[in-house]
C-alpha positions in Angstrom: 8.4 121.3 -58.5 10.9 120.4 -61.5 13.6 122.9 -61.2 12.5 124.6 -64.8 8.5 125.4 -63.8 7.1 128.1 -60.9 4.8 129.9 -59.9 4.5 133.2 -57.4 1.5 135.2 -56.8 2.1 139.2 -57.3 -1.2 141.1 -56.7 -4.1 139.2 -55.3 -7.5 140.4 -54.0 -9.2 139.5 -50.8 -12.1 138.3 -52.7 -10.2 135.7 -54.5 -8.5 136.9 -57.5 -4.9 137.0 -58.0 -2.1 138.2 -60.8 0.9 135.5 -60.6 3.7 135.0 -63.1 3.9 131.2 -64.0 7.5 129.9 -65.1 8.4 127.3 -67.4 11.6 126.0 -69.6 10.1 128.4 -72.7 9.7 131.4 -70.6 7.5 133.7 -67.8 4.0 134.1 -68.6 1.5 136.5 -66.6 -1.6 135.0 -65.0 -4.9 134.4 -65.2 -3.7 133.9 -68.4 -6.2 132.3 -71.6 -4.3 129.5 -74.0 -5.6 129.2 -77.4 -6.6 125.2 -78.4 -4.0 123.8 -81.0 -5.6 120.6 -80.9 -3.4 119.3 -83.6 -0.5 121.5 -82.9 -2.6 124.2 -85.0 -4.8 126.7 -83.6 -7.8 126.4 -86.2 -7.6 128.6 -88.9 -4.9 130.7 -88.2 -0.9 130.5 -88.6 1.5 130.5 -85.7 2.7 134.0 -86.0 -0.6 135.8 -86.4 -1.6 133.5 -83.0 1.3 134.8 -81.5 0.3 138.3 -83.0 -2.5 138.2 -80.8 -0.5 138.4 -77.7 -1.1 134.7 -76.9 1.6 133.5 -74.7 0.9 129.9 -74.1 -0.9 127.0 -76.3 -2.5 124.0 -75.7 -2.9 120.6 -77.3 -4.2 117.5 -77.1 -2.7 114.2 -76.6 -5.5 112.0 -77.7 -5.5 113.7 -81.4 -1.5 113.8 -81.7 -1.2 110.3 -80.8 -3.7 109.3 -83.4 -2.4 111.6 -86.0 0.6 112.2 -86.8 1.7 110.2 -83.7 4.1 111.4 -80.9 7.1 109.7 -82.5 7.1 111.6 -85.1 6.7 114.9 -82.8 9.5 113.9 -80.5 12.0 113.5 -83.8 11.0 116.9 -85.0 12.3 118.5 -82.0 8.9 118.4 -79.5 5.6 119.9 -79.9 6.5 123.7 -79.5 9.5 123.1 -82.3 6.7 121.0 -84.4 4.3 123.8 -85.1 6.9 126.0 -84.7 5.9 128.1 -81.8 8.8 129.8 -79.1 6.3 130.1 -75.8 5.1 127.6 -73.4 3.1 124.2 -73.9 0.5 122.2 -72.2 -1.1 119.2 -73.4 -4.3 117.8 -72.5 -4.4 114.4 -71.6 -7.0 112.8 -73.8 -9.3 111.9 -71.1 -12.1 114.6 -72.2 -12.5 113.3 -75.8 -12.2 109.9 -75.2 -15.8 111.1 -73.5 -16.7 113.1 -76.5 -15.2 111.6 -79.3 -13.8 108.3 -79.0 -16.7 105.1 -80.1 -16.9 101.6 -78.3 -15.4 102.9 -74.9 -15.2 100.5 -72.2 -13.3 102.4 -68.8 -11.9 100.4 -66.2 -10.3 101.1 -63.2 -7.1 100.0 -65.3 -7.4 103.0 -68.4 -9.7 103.2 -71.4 -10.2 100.9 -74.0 -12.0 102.3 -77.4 -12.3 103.0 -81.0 -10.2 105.9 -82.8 -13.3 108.1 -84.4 -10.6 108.5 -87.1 -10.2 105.0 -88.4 -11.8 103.1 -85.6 -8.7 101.0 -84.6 -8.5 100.5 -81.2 -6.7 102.3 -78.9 -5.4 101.5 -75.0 -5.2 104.4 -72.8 -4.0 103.8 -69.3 -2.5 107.2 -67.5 1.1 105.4 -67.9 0.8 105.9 -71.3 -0.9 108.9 -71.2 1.9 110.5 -69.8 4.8 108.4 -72.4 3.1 110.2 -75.0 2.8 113.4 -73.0 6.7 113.1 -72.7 7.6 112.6 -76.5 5.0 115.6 -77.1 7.6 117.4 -74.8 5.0 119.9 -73.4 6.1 122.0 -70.8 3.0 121.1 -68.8 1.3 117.6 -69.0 -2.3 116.6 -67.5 -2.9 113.3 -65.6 -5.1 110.5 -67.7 -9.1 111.4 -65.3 -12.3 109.7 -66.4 -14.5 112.4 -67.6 -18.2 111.9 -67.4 -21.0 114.4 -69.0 -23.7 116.0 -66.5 -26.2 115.6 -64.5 -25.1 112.6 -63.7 -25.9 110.5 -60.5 -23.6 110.8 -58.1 -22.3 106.9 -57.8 -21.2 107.4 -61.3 -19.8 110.9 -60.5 -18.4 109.4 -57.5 -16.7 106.2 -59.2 -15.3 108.5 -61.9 -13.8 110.9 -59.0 -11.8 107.7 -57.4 -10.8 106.8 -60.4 -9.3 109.6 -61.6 -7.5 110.2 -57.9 -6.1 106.5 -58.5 -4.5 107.3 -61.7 -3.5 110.6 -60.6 -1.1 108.6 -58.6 -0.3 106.2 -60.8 0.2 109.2 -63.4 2.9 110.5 -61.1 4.1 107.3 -60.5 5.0 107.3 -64.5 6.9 110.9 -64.5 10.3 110.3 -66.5 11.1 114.0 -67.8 12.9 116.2 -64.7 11.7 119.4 -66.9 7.9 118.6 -67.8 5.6 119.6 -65.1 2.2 117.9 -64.3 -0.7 118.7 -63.0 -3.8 117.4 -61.2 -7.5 117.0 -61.9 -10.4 117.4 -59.6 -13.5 115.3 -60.0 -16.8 115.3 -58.2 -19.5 116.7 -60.6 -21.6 119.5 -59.0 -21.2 117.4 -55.7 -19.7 120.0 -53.6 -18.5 116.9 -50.9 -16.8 115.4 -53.3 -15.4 117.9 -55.2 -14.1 119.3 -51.4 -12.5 115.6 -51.3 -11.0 114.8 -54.6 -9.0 118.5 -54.1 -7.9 117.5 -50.5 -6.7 114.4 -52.0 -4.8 116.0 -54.7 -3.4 119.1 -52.7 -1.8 116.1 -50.7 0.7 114.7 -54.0 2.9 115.9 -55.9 1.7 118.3 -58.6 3.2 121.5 -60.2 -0.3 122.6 -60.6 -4.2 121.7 -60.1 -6.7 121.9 -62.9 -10.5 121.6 -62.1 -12.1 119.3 -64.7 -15.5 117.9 -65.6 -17.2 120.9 -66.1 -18.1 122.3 -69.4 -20.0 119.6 -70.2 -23.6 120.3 -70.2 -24.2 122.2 -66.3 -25.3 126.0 -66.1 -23.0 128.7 -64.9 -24.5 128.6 -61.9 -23.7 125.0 -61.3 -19.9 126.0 -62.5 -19.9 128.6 -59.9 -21.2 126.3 -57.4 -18.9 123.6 -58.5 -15.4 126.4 -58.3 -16.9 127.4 -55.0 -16.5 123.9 -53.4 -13.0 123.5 -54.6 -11.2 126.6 -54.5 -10.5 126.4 -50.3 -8.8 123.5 -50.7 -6.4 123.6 -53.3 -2.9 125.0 -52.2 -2.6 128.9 -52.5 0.9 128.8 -53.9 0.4 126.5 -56.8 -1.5 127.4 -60.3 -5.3 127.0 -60.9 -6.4 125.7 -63.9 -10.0 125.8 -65.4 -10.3 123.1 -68.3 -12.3 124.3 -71.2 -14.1 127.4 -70.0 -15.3 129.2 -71.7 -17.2 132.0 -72.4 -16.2 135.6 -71.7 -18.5 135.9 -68.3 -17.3 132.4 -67.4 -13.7 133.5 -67.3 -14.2 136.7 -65.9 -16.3 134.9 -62.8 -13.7 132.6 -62.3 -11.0 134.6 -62.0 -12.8 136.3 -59.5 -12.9 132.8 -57.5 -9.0 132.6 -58.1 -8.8 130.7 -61.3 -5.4 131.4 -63.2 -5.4 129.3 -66.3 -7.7 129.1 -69.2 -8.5 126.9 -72.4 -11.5 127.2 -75.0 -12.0 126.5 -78.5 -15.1 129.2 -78.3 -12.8 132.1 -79.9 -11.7 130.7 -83.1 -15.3 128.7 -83.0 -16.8 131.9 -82.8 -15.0 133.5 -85.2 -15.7 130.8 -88.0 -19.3 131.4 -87.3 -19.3 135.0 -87.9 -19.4 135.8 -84.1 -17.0 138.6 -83.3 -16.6 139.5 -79.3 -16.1 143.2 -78.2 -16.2 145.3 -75.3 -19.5 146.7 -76.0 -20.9 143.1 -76.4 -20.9 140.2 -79.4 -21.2 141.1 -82.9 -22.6 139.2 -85.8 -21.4 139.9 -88.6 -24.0 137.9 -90.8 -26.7 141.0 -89.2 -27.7 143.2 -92.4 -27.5 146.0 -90.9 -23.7 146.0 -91.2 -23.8 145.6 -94.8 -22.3 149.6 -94.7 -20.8 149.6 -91.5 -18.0 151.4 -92.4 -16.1 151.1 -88.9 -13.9 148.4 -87.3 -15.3 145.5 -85.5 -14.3 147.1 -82.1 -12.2 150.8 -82.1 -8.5 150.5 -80.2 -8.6 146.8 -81.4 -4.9 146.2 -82.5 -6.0 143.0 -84.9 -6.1 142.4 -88.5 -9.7 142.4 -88.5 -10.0 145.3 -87.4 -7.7 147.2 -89.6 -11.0 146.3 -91.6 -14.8 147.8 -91.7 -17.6 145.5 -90.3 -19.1 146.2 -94.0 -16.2 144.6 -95.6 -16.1 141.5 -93.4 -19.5 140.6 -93.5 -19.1 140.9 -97.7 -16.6 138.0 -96.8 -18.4 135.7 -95.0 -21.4 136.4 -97.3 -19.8 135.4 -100.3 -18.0 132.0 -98.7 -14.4 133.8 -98.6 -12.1 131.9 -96.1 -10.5 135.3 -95.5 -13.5 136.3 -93.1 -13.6 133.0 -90.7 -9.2 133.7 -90.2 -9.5 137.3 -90.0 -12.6 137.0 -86.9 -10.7 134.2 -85.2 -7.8 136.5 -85.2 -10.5 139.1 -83.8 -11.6 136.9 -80.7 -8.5 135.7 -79.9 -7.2 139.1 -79.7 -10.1 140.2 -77.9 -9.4 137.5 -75.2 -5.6 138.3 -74.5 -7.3 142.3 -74.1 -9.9 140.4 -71.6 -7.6 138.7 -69.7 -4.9 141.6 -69.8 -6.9 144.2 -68.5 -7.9 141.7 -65.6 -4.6 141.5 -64.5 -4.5 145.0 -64.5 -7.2 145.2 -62.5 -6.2 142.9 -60.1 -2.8 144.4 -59.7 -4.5 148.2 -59.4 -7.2 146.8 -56.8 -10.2 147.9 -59.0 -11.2 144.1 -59.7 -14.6 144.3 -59.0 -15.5 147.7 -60.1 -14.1 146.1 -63.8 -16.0 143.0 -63.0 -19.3 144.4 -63.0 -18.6 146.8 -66.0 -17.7 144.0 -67.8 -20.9 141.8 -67.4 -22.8 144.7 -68.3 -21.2 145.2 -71.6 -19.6 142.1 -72.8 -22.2 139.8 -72.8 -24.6 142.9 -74.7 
């Protein structure tokens, strides 16, 4: 490990879960733990101080959009990307591998990098894991990802296969790259919903040189069931004493069931999505606002709810996303966000008080409504 980043486990469950404190050179933060998605060193929609408000404690962003725009050069001479956007907490940036298979046009993958066009400007752009991790480096992240070829599901298994050697090759060569003593890295596991491969691509990664170990290629397009299966294939081989990262999951039930299969780390745009859409999570289940019959709902979105929003009425909220008012998009992504760090607090809690899955199952009763 670089001598700035750690991680110790301190309350964990038989059944899988576990409460850990993860260290890093811009502070402690408790695990399982969710990160907001500054994509472009913003979290949509709302400033840095209401995100940090919400009891956020650690960000994410992504390489592929700050090396189009405004480039990491310009990041590294404003101080990195936590001084950029002007946040004190801890970083991790995404390697760019997910969009260049959702975004990126004219993509041709070898088993050197990716070659394709900017869906900005369509200028072409050469990503190779050595230079995903230069540019990880001048974005000065406290955690970086290794460069892995992403493919969307079902998919047959030689393509899922191919993808998964791949992406163990350049998790080498992505190591292979490291420059910064006090930027830790971590590795992704492959394999589709092939539990054999997925069992192999971890035992292959538990054997290098990672701070951490995310599991990738899900989220794009299997059931939960399928996600379970998948986390269920991995888990036993990835090392016990490292951090467990889920890449953009997800949903409320999603993270709750894979904390309870040992999952510390969490990413999602779904909040802040959410919230723009009029989409407001609670403990007693979703609420949308756009529903007429809040039109006099005079109470707050969710009672004991310590956000903005909620130092409104439902009634009042709706009126703004009714009449176009940018107010009520920021004010419910303030909501969800803040609803997530309450999720993924009171987890903890229950981890650390043994009551796990008692709060599990209450939970997936009432959340999903």
């Amino acid at each position: 490990m670089t001598a700035q980043f750690g991680f110790r486990v301190v309350a964990a469950d038989p059944s899988g879960p576990r409460a850990g404190l993860l260290t890093t050179p811009h502070g402690e933060v408790e695990t399982p733990l969710f990160m907001p998605v500054a994509t472009l060193a913003s979290v949509k929609g709302v400033d840095i101080g209401r995100v940090a408000d919400t009891a956020a404690a650690m960000l994410l962003a992504n390489t592929y959009h700050l090396h189009l725009r405004p480039g990491e050069d310009l990041v590294a001479r404003s101080g990195g990307l936590a001084a950029f956007m002007g946040w004190t907490g801890p970083t991790l940036t995404d390697s760019g591998g997910y969009q260049v298979f959702s975004l990126a046009r004219q993509v041709r993958v070898t088993d050197r990098g990716a070659a394709f066009r900017s869906h900005l400007d369509g200028s072409l752009v050469d990503l190779t894991p050595e230079r995903a991790v230069a540019i990880q480096e001048k974005l000065g992240a406290d955690v970086a990802m290794q460069l892995d070829h992403v493919v969307g599901l079902p998919a047959d298994r030689a393509t899922v296969a191919e993808a998964m050697e791949r992406s163990l090759a350049w998790a080498e060569r992505s190591l292979a790259a490291r420059r910064r003593p006090d930027q830790a890295m971590f590795g992704i596991v492959q394999g589709g919903l092939e539990p054999d491969l997925r069992a192999a691509s971890a035992g292959h990664l538990r054997g290098l040189p990672f701070e951490g170990y995310a599991v990738g290629g899900l989220s794009v397009g299997e059931g939960p069931e399928a996600m379970a299966g998948a986390l269920a294939a991995t888990m036993p081989h990835l090392p016990p004493e490292k951090p467990r990262y889920l890449m953009g999951v997800g949903k409320p039930e999603d993270i709750i069931n894979a904390v309870a299969a040992g999952i510390d780390m969490f990413d999602c745009v779904l909040p802040t999505r959410c919230g723009r859409n009029a989409l407001l999570y609670t403990f007693s289940g979703p609420v949308r606002l756009r529903n007429a019959r809040f039109a006099e709902d005079r109470s707050p979105v969710e009672r004991g709810c310590p956000c903005y929003a909620c130092r409104h009425s439902r009634s009042y909220l709706r009126h703004l996303f009714l009449a176009g008012e940018m107010l009520g998009p920021v004010l419910a992504s303030i909501h969800n966000l803040t609803f997530y760090q309450r999720l993924l607090r009171r987890l903890r809690e229950a981890i650390a008080a043994g009551r796990f899955g008692q709060m599990r199952q209450e939970f997936l009763r009432t959340i999903t409504g």
